[in-house]
PLY file of the C-alpha trace (Angstrom):
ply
format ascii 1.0
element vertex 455
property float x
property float y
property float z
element edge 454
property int vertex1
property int vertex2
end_header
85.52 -20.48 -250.79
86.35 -18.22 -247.76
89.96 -18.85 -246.38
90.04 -18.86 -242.65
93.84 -18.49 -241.15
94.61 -20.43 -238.17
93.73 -18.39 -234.65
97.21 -18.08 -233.87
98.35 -16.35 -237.51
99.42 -12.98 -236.81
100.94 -12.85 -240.30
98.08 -12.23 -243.35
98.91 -15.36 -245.52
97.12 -13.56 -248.68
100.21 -10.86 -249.17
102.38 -13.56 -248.55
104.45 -13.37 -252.70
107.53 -14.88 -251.28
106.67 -17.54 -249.29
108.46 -20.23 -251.67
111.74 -18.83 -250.73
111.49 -20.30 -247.12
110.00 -23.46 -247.30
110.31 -23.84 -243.40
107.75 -21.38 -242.90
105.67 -22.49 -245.63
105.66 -25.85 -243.62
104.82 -24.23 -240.63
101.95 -22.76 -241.82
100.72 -25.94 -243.63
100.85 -27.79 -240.34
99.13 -24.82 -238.46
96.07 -26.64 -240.25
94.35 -29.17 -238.87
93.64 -31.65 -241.04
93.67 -34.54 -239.16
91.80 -37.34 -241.14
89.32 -38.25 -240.39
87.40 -35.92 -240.75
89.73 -34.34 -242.90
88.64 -30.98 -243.62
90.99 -29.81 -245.98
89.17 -26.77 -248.15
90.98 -24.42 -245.96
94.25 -25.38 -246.28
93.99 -25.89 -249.98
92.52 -22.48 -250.51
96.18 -21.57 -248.74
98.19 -23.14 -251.57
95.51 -22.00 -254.18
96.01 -18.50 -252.52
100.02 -18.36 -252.56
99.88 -19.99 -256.01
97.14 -17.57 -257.96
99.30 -14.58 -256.06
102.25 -14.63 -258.33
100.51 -15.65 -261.35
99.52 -19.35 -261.44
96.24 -20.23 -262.27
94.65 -23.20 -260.18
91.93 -25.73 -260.71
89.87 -27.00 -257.56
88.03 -30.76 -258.62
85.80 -31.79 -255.70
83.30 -34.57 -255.02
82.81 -32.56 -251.68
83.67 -28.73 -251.02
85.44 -30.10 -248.02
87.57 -32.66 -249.37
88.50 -30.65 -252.33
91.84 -31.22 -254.52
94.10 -28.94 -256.21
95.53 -28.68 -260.11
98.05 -25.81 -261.00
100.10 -26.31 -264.32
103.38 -24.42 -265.46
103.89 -25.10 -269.58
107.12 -26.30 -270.77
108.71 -26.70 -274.24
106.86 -30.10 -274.68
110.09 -32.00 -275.80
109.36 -34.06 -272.60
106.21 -35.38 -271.13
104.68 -33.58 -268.32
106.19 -34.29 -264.96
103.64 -34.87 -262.25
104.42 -33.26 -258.66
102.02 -35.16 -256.00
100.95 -35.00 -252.36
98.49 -34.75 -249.71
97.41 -32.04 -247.31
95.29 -34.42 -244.50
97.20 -36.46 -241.65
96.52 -39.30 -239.38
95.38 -37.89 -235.97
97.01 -37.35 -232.19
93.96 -38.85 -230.11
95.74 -40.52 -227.24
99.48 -38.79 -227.94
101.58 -37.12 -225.34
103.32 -34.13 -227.54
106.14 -31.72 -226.00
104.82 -28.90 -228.16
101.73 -28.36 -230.14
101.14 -30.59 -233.16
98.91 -27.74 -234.98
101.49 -24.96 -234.52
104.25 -25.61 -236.49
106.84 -24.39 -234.00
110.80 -24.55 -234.83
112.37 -25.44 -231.99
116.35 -25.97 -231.74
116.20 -26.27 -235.71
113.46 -28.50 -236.04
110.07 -27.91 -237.51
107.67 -29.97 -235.37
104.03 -31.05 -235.81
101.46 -33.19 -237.25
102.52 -33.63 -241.20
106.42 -32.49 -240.89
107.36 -36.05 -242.37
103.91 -37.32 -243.30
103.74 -35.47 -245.70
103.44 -31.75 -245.50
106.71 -31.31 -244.84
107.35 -33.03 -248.74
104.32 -31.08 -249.90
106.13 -27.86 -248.84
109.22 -28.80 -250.81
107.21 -29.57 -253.75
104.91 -26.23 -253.72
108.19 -24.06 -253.20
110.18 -25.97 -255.78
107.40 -25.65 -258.22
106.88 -21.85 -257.33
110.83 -21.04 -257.91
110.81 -22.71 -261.18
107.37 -19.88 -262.21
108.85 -17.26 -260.65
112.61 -17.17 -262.08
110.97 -18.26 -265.52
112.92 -21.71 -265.27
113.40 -23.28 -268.75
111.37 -26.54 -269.04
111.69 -29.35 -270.85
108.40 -30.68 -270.53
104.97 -29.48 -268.05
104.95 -29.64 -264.80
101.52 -30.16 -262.70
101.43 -29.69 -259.11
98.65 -32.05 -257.78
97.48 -31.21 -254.34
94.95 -33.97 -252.80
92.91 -34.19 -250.12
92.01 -38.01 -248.57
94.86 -40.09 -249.06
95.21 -41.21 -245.17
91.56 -43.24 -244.94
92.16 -44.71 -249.01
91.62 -41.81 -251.31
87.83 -42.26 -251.99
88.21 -38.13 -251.95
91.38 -37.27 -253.80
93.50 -39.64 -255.87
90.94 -42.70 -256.43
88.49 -40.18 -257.51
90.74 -37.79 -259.76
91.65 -41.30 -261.63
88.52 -42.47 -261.58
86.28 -39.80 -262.54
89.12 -37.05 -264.13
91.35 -39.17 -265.70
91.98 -36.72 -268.81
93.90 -34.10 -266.67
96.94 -36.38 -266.96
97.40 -37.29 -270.46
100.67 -37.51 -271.27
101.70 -38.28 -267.88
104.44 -40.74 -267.40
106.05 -40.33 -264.48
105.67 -38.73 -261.36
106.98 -37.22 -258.08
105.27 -38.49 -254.90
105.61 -39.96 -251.10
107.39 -42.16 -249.77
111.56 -42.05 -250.28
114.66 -40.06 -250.44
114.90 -39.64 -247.19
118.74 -40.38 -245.73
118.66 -43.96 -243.86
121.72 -45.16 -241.73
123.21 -48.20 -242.13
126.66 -48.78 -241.03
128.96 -46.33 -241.81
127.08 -45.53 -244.84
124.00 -43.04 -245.78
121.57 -44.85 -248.04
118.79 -42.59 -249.67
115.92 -45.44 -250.64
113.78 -44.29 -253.58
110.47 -45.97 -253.76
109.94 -47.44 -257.10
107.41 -50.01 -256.54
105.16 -50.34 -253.28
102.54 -53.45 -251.82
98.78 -53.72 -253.09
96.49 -53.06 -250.61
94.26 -56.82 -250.33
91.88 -56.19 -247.70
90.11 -59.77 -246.19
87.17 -60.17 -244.37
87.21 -63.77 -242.31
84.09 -65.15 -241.44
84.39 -67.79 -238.14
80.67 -69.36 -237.22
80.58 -71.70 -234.62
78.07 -73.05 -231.48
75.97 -70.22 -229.84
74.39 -70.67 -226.51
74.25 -69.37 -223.36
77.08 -67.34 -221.80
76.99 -69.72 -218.17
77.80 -72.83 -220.16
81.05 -74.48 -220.77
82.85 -73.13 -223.75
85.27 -75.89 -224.22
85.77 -77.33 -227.77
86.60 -76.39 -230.97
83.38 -75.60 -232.42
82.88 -72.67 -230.20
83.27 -69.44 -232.32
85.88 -67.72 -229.50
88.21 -70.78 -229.29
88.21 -70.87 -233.24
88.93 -67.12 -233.05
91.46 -67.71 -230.42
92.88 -70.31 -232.92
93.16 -68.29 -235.88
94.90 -65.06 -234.57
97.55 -67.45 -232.61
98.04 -69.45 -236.18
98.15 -65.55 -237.74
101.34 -64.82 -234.83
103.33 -67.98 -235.15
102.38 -67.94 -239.68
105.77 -68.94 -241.70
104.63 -67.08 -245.17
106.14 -68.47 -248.32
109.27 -66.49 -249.46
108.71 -64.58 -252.97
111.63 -62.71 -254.50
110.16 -59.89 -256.32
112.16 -58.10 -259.17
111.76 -54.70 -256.72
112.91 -56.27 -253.93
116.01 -57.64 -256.10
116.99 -54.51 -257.19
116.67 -52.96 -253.49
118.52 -55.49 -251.88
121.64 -55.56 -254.40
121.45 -51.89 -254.66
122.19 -51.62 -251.01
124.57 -54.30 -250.26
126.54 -53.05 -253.11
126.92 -49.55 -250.75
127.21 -51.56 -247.96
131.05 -52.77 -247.06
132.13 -56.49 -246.20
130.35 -58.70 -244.80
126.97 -56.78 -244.47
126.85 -56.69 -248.15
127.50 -60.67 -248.44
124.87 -60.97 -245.55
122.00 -59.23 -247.11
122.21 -60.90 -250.38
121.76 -64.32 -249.01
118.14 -62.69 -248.78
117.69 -63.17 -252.19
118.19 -66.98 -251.93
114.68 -68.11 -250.96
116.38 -71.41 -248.76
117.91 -69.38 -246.50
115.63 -66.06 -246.92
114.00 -66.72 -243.40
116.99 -67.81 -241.64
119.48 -64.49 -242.20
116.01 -62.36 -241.40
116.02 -64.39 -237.78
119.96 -63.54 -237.62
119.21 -60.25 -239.00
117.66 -59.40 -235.28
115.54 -55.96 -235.67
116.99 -54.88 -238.52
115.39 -57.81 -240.16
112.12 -56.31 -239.86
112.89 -54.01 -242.29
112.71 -56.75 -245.08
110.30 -59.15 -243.67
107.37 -57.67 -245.24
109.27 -57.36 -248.76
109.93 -60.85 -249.17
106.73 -62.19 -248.34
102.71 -61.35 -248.56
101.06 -60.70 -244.73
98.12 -60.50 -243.16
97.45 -58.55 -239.94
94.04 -59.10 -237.92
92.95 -55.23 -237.17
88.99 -55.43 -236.88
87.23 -58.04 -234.54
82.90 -58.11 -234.45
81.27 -60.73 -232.68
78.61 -61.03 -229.59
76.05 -58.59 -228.60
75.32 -59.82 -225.37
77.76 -60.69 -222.61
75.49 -63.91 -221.60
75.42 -65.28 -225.45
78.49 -66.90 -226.91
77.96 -65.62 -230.56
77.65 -67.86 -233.26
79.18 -65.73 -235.68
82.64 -63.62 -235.56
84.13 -61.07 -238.15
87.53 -60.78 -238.79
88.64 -57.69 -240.62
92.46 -58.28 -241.70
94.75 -56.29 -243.12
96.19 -58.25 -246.30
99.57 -56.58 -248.38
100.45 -58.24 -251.55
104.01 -58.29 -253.35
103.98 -56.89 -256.74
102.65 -58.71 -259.56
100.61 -61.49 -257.01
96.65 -61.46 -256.64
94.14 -61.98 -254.28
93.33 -65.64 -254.86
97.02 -66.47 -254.42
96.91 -64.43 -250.90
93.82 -66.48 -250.00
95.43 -69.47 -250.79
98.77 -68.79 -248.94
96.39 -67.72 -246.09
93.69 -70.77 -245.73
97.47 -73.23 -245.65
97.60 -70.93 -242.45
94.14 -70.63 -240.64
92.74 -73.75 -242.11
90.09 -74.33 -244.78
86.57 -73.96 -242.35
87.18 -70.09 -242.34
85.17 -67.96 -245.00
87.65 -65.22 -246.86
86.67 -62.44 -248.85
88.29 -59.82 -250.34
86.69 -56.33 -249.14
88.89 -53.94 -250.69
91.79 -54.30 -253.79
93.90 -51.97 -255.23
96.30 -53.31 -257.63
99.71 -52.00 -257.35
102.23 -50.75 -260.25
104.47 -52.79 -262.34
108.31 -52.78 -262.18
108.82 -49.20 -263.61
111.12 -48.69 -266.41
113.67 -47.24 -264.19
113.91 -44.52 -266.47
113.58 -41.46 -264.37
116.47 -43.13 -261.60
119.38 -42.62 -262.88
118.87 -38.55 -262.64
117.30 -38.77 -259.23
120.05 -40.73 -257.97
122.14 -38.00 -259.15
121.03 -35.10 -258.27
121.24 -36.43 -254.56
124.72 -37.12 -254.75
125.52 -34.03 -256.57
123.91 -32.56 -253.07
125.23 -34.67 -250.72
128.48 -36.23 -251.84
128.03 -39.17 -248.97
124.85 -40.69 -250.91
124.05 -44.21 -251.69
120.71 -43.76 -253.59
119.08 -47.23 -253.19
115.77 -48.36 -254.93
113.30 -49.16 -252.67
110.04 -51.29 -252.41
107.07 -50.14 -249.64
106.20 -52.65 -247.38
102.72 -49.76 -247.32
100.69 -48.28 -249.82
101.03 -44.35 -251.24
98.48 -42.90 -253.78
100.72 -44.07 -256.12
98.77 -47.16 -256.71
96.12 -45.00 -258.27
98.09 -42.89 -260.57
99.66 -46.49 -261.74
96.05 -47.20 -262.92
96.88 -44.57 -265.98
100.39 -46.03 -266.42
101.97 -43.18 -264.55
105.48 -44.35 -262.48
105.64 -42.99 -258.74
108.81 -42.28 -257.93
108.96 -41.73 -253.84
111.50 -38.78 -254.03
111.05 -36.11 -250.87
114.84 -35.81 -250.27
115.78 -35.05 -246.54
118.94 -35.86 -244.91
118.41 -36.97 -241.50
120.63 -37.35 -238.20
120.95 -40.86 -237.95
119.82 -40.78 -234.37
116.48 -39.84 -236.14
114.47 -42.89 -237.52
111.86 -41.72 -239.95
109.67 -44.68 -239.63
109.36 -44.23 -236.11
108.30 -41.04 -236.28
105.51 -40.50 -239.06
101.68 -41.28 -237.69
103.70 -40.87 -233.83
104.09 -37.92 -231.25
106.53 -35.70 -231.49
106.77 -35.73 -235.64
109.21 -33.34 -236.38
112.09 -32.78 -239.35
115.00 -30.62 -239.70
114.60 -27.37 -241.13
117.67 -27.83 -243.01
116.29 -30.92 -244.14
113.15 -29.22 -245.73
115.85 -26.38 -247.62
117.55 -29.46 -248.86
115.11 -31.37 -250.28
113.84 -28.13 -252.41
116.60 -27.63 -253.29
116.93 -31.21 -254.90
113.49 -31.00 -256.15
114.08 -27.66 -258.29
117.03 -28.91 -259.87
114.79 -31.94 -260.88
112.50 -29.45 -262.93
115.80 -28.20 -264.42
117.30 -30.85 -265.55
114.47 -33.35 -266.43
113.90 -33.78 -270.32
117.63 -32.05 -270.81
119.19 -35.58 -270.53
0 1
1 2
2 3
3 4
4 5
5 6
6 7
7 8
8 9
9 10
10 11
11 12
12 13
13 14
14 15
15 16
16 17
17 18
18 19
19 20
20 21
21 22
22 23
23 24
24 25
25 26
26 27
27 28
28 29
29 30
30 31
31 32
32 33
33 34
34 35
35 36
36 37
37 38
38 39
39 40
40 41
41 42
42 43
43 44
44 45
45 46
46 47
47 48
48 49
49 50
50 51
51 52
52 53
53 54
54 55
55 56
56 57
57 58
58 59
59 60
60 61
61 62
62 63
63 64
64 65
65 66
66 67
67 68
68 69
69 70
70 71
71 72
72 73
73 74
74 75
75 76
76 77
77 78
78 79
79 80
80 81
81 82
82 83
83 84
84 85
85 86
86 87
87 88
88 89
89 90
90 91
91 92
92 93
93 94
94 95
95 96
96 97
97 98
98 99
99 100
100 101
101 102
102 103
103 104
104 105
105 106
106 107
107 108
108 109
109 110
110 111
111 112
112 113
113 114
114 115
115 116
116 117
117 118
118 119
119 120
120 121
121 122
122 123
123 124
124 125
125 126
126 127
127 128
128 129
129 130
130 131
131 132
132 133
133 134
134 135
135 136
136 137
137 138
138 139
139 140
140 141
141 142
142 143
143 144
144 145
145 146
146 147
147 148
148 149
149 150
150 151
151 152
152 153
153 154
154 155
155 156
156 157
157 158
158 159
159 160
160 161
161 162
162 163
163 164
164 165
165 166
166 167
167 168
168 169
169 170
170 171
171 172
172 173
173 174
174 175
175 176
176 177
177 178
178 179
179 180
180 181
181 182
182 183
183 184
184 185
185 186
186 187
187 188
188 189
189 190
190 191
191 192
192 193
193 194
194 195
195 196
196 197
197 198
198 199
199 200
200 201
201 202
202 203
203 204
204 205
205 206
206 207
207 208
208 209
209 210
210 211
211 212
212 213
213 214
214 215
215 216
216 217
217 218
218 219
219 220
220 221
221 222
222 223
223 224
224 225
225 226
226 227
227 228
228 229
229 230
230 231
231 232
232 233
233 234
234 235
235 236
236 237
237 238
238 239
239 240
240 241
241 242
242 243
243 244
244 245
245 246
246 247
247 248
248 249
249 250
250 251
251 252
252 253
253 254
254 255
255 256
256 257
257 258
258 259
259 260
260 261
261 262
262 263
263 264
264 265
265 266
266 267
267 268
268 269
269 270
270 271
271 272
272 273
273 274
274 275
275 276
276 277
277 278
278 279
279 280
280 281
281 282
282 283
283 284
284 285
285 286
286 287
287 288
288 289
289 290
290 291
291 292
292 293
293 294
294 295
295 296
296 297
297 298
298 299
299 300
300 301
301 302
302 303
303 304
304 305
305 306
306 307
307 308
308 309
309 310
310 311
311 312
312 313
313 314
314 315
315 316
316 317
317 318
318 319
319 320
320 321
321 322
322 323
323 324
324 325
325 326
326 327
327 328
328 329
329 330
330 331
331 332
332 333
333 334
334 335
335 336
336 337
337 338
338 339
339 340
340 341
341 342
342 343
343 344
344 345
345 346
346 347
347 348
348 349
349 350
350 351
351 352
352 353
353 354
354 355
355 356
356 357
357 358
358 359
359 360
360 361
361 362
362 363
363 364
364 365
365 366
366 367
367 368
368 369
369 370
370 371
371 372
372 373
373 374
374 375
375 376
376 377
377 378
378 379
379 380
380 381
381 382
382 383
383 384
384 385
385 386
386 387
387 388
388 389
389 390
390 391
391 392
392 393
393 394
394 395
395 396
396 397
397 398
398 399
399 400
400 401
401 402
402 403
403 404
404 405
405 406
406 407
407 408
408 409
409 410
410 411
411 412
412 413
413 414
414 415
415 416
416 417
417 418
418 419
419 420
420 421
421 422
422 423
423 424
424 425
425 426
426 427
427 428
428 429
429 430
430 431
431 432
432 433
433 434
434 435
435 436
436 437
437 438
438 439
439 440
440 441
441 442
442 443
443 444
444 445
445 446
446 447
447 448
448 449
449 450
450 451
451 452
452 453
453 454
């Protein structure tokens, strides 16, 4: 596989040996690929990392269902006292059709401190972090308790089908032993109050993907299309039932331990406040007084459903007969798809077909078991810390790996301004992250490979 360097490289990335001492540039040149998904296209930029990797010595395995979507295996050998450690993330990003930037997405400019582009939170910036953390701990010959694999996938913005889901699916054996892992989406610095929470993901949403099926009275388009068996009106119906739903509360066990976690950090009476989430009676009413910042736990106290796709009609004279309703379905841990159905047809009404189109069970509860040293080893960096567990409202490619009874941990550390909301930022214009952040985080990161196993 050739490597072709972005036009703009005046630098030849194949002599690059010490590129894992500045991760900032490292990002920059990850983001100075374009591999905006879909298409994806992500050989090139994974011959990079295979490139800087094989350089200083560590051999790397390419396992492709496509040349273009390949995915990338390097392994450094430990003592084996510990189980291997898995180091994950993805090279492709969501694209910038129809976004006003400042500066160019694909060029990985710093600017006033600040690496920006396509992938500097989602998730190259992480990936660089990982690939220089696990490069430090080959090159300075970094005692391990256990293996460490660096797993670099391709696909994991359109569901996988490419990278994760298939390395499960088809390649399971390369992580024997595994039990937990480093991933997306956490340990970035989130303020609330006067405080600086760091949420660590430990449990995210299933994916339950609906089809809804609406038929109703054709005929022709010059007609009057009053009454409720016309397809439109029931359509109409359905979406304004969707906006105005009430979902049934669900405590999970993740979101318990999220939402004590952080209203222990928080002071008096935000702390009293947010655990009156926890009481199902009064679970919607504090998320109404809550105001925006409710939003935030909305989605982790109940199941949704979000209408995304509409097909119906072919001609603009015929009032179709039949209307498809793709919709966007995200289940708490540990409920299934008949109970989303369920909680959904209370909603929309019985007369609508449901189907589920696409599944992917999520991860139990971990054991918690890797936490405790996360949690400090960011406080041992940044003494004003609150690590928090969190639960994601979204999905990760951790829901694969959970498959083989791995544990995701979502642990990219990056302290960020608090003018600076992450979530706003990732899949938007203008991504961008702190250099400082980046130095931080792999920082954090190669300390994990020290100390993991040793306690």
């Amino acid at each position: 596989m050739k490597l072709e360097l972005p036009a703009h490289s005046d630098v030849s990335l194949l002599e690059d040996h010490q590129i894992h001492r500045d991760p900032v540039q490292l990002l920059q040149r990850l983001i100075s690929f374009n591999t905006s998904n879909p298409p994806g296209h992500e050989a090139a930029c994974i011959d990079y990392i295979r490139t800087i990797l094989e350089n200083i010595g560590i051999p790397c395995h390419i396992i492709a269902s496509d040349d273009e979507r390949p995915n990338l295996l390097a392994r450094i050998e430990g003592s084996r006292s510990a189980p291997p450690l898995l180091l994950y993330g993805h090279v492709d990003v969501v694209g910038v059709d129809n976004q006003t930037w400042s500066h160019d997405p694909f060029e990985g400019q710093l600017i006033d401190d600040f690496v920006w582009g396509r992938g500097a939170l989602d998730m190259k910036g992480g990936l660089a972090m990982l690939i220089a953390a696990f490069m430090r701990a080959f090159v300075e010959g970094t005692r391990l308790a256990g293996d460490v694999l660096l797993l670099i996938v391709s696909d994991e913005e359109a569901g996988g089908e490419y990278g994760a889901k298939y390395l499960v699916e088809q390649h399971s054996h390369l992580f024997e032993g595994v039990k937990y892992a480093i991933g997306e989406f956490g340990g970035f610095s989130l303020h609330v109050g006067n405080r600086k929470l760091y949420p660590i993901m430990i449990a995210e949403k299933q994916v339950c993907w609906l089809r809804a099926t609406i038929r109703g009275d054709g005929g022709h388009g010059s007609l009057n299309a009053n009454g409720g068996t016309n397809s439109m009106a029931r359509l109409a119906d359905m979406l304004l039932r969707l906006h105005r739903a009430k979902w049934p509360v669900h405590v999970t066990p993740a979101a318990a331990h999220m939402i004590h976690a952080m209203a222990d950090a928080l002071s008096w009476p935000a702390g009293t406040v947010l655990r009156q989430l926890l009481r199902p009676r009064l679970t919607n009413q504090v998320l109404r007084a809550l105001g925006d910042k409710g939003r935030l736990f909305d989605p982790l106290l109940h199941n949704t459903v979000n209408a995304t796709i509409v097909q119906g009609g072919e001609k603009i004279n015929v009032m179709p007969s039949k209307i498809v309703v793709h919709l966007d379905g995200r289940l708490l841990p540990g409920y299934k798809p008949e109970q989303l159905i369920s909680e959904l047809h209370h909603i929309i009404g019985q007369d609508i077909e449901l189907e589920v189109m696409k599944y992917d069970s999520g991860a139990a509860l971990p054991d918690m078991g890797l936490f405790p040293l996360l949690a400090r080893l960011l406080k041992d960096a940044d003494s004003d810390a609150h690590p928090v567990p969190m639960l994601l409202p979204g999905g990760t490619d951790g829901r694969f790996f959970a498959q083989l009874g791995i544990q995701t941990y979502g642990y990219l550390p990056m302290p960020l301004p608090a003018e600076l909301q992450f979530t706003s930022l990732i899949h938007a214009a203008n991504e961008r992250v702190p250099a400082k952040a980046i130095e931080f985080g792999t920082d954090v990161l190669y300390r994990l490979l020290q100390q993991y196993g040793y306690e």
